[in-house]
N, C-alpha and C positions, 0 to 999 in steps of 0.2 A: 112823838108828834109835837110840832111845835106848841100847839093850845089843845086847850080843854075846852072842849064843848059839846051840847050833843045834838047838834048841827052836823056834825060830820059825816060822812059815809067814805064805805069801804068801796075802792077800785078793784079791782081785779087783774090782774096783767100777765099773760101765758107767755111765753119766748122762748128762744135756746141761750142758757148761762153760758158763755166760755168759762168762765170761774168753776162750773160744776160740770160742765162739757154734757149738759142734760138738759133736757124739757123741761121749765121748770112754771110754776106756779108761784105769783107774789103777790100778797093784797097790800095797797097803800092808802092811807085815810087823804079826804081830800074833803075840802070844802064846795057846797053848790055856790055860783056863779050864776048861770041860770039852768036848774036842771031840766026845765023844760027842753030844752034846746040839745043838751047832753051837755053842758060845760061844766067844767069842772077846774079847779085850782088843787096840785099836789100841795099835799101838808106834808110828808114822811121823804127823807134820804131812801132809793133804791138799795134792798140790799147788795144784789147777783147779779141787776141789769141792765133791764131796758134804758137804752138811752134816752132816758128820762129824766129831770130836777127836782127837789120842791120847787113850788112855784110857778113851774108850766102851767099855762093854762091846757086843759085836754079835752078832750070831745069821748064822751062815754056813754053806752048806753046798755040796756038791761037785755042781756042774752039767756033767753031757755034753755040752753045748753047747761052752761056753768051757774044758773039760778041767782044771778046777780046784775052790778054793773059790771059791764067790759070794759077795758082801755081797747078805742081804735085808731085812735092817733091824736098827735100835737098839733095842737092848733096855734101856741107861741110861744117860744122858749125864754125862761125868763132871765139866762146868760147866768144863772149857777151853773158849777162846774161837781160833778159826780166822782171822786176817787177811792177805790177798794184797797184797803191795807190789811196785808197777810204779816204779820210776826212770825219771823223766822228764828230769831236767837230768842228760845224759850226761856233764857234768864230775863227776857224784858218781859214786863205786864203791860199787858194790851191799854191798862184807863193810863201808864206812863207814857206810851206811845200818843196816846190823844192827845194829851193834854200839852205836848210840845204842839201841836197844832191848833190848839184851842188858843193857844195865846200868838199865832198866827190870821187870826180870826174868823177860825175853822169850827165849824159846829160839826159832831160827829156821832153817829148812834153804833155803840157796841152788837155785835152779833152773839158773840162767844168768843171766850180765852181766845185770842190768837186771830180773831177777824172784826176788823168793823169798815164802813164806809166813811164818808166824811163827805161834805158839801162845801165848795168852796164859793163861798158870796160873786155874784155880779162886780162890786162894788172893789173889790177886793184885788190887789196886784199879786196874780199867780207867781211872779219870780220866785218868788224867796220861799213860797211853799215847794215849788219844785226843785229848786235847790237844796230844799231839808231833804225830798222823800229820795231826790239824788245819794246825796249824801251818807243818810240811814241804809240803803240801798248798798250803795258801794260797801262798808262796813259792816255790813250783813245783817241785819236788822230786821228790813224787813224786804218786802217784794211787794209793788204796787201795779196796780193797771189802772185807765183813766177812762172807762166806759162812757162817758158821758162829759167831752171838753167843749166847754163853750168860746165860742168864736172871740169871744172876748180874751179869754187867757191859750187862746193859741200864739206862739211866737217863732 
């Protein structure tokens, strides 16, 4: 999560992963905007999916069902861009693989040995990250999908 505070609340977000080819279930912390209203601001990198950013603002509200808040849709994308990285040559360590994109200036949260996501800033000129994940890719490295490309770093 970017901050600390305990202001926060947990989203809730059901969908189908391609990554896990299942139903799956993801809570993300998100800050109130106006919770009256259901808005909400993500705080947390997606791990498996929804094309979802931090940042988005979202519109959520509290379902019976599931005993919490729901995510029900976007209500503004905040032009972060969402990229899942799989390690493929188990001699690399997954915080090695990061951190060539942290000095890209890629923030990313580890899942486990061998998977994490990464946010690529608005702000931020995709070429040269995708010319890394190219690259690493070709070389075997790793294997990526881009769940969540913002219209900004499409080219």
């Amino acid at each position: 999560m970017k901050g600390e505070s305990n202001q926060y609340v947990k989203i809730l977000f059901r969908y189908y992963s391609d990554v896990l080819e299942e139903e799956t279930v993801e809570t993300m912390w998100a800050l109130p905007i106006d919770p009256a209203n259901g808005v909400y601001k993500l705080e947390n990198i997606p791990f498996y999916g929804p094309s979802v950013a931090s940042d988005d603002i979202v519109f959520a509200e509290f379902d019976a069902t599931e005993n919490m808040l729901t995510y029900r849709n976007t209500i503004k994308e905040s032009g972060n861009s969402v990229v899942q990285v799989v390690i493929m040559n188990k001699e690399m360590l997954t915080n090695d693989v990061r951190e060539i994109f942290e000095h890209l200036g890629c923030v990313s949260e580890k899942f486990h040995e061998g998977y994490f996501t990464m946010e690529v800033p608005a702000a931020i000129n995709y070429k040269p990250i995708k010319d890394k994940l190219n690259e690493l890719k070709r070389v075997g490295v790793i294997e990526y999908a881009e769940p969540c490309l913002s219209r900004l770093h499409r080219y």
